[in-house]
SERO-4910 file (N, C-alpha, C, O; in steps of 0.05 Angstrom, whole numbers):
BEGIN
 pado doro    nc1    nc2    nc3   cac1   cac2   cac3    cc1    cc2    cc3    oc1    oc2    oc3
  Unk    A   1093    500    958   1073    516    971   1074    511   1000   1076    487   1007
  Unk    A   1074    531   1020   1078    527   1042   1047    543   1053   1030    556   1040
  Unk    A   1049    535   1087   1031    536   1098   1008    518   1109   1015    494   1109
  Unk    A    986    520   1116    975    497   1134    974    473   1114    989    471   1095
  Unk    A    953    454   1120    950    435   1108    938    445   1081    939    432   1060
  Unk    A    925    474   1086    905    468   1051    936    481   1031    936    482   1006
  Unk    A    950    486   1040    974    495   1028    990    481   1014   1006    491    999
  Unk    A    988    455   1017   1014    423   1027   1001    414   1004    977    420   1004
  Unk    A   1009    398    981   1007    375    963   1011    361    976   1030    365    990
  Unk    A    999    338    979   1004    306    994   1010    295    973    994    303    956
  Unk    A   1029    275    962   1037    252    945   1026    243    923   1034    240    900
  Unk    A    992    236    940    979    225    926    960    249    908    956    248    883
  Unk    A    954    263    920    950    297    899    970    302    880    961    310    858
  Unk    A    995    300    881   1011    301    860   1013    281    843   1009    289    820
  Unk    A   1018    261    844   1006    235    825    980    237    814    982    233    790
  Unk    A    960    241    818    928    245    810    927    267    786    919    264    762
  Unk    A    940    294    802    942    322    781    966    317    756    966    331    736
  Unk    A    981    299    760   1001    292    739   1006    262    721   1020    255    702
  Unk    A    987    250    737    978    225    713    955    234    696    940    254    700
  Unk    A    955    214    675    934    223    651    905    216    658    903    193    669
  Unk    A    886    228    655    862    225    662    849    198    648    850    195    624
  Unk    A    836    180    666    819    169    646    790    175    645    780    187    664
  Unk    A    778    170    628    747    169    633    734    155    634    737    133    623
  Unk    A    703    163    653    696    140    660    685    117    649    681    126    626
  Unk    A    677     93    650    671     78    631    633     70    646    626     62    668
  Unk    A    616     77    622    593     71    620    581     46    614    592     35    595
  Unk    A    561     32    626    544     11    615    531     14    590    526     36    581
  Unk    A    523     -9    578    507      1    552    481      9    558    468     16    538
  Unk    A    465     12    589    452     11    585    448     43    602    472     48    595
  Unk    A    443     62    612    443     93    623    437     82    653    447     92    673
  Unk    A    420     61    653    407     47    679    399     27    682    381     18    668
  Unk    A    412     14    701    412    -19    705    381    -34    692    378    -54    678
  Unk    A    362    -18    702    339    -34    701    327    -28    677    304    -36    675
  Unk    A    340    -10    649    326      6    626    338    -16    606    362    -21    607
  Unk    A    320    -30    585    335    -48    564    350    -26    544    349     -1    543
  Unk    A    366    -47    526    384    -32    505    360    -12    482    335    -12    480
  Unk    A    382      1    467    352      8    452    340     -8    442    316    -14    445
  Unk    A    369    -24    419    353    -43    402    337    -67    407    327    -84    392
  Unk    A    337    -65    441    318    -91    448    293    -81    454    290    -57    461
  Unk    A    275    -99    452    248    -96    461    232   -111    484    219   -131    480
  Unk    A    235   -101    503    227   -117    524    201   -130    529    195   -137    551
  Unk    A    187   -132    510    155   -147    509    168   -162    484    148   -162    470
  Unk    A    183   -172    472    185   -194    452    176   -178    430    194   -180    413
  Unk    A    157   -164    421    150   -165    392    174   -147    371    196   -136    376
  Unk    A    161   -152    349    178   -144    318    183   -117    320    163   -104    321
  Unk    A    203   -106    321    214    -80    311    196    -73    280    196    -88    260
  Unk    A    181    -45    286    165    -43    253    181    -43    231    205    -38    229
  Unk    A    164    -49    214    173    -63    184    182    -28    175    167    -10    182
  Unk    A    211    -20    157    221     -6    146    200     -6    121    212     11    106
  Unk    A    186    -10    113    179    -13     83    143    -38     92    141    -60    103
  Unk    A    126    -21     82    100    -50     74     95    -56     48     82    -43     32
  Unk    A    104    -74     45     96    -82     15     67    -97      6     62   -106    -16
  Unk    A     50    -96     28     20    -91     20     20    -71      8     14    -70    -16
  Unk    A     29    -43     30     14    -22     13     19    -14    -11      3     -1    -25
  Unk    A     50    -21    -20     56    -27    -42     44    -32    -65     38    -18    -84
  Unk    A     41    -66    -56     20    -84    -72     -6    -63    -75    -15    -58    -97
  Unk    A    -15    -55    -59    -50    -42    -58    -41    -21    -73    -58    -20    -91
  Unk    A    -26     -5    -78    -29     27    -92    -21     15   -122    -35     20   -141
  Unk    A     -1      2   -124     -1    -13   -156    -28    -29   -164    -45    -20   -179
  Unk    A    -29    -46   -154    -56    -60   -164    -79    -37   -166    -95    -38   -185
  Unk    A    -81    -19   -149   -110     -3   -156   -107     11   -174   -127     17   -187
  Unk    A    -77     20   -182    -72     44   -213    -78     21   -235    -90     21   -256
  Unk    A    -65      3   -222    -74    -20   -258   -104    -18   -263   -115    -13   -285
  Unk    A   -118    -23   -237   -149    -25   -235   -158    -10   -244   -171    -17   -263
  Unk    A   -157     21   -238   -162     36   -251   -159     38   -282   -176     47   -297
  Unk    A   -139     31   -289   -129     36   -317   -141     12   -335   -142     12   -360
  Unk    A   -149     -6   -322   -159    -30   -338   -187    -42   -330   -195    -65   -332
  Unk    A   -202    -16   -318   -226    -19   -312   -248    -35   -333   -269    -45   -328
  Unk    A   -236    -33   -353   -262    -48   -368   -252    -65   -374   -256    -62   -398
  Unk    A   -245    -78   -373   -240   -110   -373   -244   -121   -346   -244   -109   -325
  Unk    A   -246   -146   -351   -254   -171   -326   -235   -172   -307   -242   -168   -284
  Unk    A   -211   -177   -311   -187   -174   -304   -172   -154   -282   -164   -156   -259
  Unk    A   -172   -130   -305   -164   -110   -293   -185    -97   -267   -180    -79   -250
  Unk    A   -204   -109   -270   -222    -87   -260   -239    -95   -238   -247    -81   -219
  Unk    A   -243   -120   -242   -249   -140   -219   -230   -158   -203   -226   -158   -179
  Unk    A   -220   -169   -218   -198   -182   -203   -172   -161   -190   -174   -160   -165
  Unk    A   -157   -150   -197   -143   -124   -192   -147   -111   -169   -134   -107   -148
  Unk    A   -183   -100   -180   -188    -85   -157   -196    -99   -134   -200    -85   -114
  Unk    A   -200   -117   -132   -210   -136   -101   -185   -137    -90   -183   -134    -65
  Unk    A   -159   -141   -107   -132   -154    -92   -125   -126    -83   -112   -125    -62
  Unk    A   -130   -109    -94   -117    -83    -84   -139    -68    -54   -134    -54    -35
  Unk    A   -166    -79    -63   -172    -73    -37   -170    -91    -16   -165    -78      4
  Unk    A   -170   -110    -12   -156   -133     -2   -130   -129      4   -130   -128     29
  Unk    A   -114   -127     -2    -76   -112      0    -78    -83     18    -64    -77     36
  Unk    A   -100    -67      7   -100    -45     21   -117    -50     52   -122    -30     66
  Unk    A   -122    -64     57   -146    -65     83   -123    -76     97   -117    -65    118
  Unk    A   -106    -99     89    -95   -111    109    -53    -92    113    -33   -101    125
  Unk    A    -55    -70     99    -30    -67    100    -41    -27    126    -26    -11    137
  Unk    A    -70    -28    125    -80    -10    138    -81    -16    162    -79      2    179
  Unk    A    -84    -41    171    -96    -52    202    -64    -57    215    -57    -53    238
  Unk    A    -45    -66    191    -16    -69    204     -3    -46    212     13    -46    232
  Unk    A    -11    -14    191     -6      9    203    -11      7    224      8      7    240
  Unk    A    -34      4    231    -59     12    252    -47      4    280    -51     17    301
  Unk    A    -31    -22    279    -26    -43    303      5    -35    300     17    -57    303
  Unk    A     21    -20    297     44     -9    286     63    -30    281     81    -33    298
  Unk    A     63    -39    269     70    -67    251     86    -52    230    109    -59    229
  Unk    A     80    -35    212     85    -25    194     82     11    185     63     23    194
  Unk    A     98     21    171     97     54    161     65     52    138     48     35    139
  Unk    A     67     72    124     60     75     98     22     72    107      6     60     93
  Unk    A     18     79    123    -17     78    121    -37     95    100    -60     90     94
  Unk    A    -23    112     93    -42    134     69    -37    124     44    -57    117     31
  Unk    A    -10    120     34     -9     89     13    -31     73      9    -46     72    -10
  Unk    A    -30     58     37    -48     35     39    -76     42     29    -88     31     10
  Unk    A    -85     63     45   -114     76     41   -115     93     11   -136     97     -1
  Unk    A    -97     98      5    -92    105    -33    -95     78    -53   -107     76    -75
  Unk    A    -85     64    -41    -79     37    -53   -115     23    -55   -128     20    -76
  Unk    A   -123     17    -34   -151     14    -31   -168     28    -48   -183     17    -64
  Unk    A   -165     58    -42   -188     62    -59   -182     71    -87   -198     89    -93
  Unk    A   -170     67   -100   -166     67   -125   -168     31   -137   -172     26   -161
  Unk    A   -166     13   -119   -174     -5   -125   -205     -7   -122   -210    -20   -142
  Unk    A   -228     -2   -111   -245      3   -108   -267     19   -131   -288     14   -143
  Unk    A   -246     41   -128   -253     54   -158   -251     42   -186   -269     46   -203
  Unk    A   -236     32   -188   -221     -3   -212   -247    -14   -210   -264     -9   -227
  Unk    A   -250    -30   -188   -274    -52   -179   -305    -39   -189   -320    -52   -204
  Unk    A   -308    -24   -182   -339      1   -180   -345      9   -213   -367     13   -223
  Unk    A   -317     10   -227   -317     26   -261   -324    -13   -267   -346    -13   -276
  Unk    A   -319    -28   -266   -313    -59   -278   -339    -67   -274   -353    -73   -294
  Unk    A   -349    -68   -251   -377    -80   -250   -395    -58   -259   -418    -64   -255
  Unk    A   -393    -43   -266   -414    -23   -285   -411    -27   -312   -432    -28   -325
  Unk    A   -389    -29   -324   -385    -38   -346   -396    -64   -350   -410    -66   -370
  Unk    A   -393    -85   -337   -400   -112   -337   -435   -115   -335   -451   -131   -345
  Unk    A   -439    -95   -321   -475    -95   -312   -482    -81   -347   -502    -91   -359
  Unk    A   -469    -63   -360   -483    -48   -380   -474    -69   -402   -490    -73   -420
  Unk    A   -451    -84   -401   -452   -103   -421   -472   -125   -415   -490   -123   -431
  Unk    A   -474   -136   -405   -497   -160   -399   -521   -146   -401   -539   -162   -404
  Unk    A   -533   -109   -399   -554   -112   -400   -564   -107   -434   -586   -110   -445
  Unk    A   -541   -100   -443   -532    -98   -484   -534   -124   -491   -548   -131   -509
  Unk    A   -519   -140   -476   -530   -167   -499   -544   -184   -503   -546   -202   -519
  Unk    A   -567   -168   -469   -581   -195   -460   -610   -179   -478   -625   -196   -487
  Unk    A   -619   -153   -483   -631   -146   -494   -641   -147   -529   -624   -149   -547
  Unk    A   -662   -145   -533   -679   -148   -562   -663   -135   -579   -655   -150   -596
  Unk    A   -653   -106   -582   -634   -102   -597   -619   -125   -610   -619   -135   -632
  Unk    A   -602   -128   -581   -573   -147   -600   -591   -166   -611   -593   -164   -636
  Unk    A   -606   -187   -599   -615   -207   -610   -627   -203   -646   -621   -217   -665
  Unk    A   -643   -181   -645   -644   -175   -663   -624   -164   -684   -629   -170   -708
  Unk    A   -601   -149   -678   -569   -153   -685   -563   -181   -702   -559   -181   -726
  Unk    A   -563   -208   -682   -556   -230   -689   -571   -245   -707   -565   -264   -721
  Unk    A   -593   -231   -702   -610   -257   -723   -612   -235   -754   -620   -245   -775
  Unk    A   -604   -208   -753   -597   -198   -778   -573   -204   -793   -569   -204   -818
  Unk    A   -557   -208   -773   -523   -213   -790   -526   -243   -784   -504   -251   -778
  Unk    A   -541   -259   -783   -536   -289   -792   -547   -292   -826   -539   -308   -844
  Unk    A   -568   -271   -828   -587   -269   -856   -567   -254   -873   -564   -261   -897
  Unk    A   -552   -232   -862   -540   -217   -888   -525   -237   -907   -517   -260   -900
  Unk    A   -522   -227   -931   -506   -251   -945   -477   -229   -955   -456   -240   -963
  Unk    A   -478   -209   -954   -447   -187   -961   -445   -175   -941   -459   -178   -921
  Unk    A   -420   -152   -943   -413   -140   -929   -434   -118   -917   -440   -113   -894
  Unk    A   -445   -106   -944   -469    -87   -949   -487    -98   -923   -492    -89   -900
  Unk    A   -493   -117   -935   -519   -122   -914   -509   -123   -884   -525   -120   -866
  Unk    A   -482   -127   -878   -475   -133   -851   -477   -102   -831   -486    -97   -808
  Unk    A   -460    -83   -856   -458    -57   -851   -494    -47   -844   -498    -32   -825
  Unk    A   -511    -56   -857   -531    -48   -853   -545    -55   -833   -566    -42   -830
  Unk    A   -540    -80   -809   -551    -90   -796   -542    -77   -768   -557    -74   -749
  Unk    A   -503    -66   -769   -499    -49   -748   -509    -30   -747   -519    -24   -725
  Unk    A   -512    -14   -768   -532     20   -765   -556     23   -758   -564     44   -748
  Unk    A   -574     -4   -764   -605     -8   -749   -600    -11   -725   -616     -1   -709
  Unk    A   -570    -29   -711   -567    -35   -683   -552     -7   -666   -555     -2   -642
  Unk    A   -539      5   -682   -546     30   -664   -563     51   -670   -564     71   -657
  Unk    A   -573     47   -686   -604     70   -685   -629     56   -666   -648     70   -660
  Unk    A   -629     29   -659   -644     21   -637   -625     31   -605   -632     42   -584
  Unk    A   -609     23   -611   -601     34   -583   -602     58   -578   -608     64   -555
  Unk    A   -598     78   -597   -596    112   -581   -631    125   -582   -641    143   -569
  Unk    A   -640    110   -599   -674    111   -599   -695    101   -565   -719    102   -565
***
């Protein structure tokens, strides 16, 4: 190519346009002063992939539920599940952890467990603590057969629905 200078390849223009390009090479970071992703520049925990409170809280409250009338299922169960659920809600809350509607599922189905257990427990204690049963017991200590036993439950629920 001839003509002025913008015409002219200089040396070093031809070496540049005919060596292989490299590219450029980046920091890990986009900007000196920006941390990596995976770091956290205030120290705390990257959130939990999985809470296994809320876990714990949505199982324990279906048992609760399901085993509401018993002592067990229904009291104990449901306290741990609301208990499990309160504290796997506040870790949502403080983003510690996923799964907050779990948590709050988990709770109140434990609650509901808890609420069916102590009603049951209040209507049993107020069945056995009453004249009925007693009267119940002091008939089937007298029966001497089966007859008479049979006969002492049918007086005990014809007092009760009376």
């Amino acid at each position: 190519m001839e003509g002025g200078p913008q015409g002219r390849w200089t040396e070093s223009q031809e070496n540049r346009s005919t060596s292989p390009m490299s590219l450029p090479s980046y920091p890990d970071s986009p900007y000196p002063g920006q941390p990596a992703a995976d770091h956290d520049p205030y120290g705390g925990q990257a959130p939990a992939r999985t809470n296994g409170f809320a876990v714990a809280a949505l199982v324990l409250g279906l048992i609760a539920c399901l085993f509401f009338w018993t002592v067990v299922g229904g009291l104990l169960l449901g306290l741990l599940a609301v208990v499990f659920g309160i504290i796997a809600a506040l870790r949502t809350r403080q983003g510690r952890a996923p799964r907050r509607v779990m948590a709050i599922v988990g709770a109140a189905f434990g609650a509901l467990g808890l609420i069916g257990s102590v009603i049951v427990l209040v209507v049993a204690v107020s069945v056995f603590d009453s004249q009925e049963f007693q009267n119940l017991e002091d008939c089937m200590n007298r029966a001497n057969g089966q007859a008479a036993e049979d006969r002492c439950a049918e007086d005990f629920v014809d007092e009760l629905t009376n």
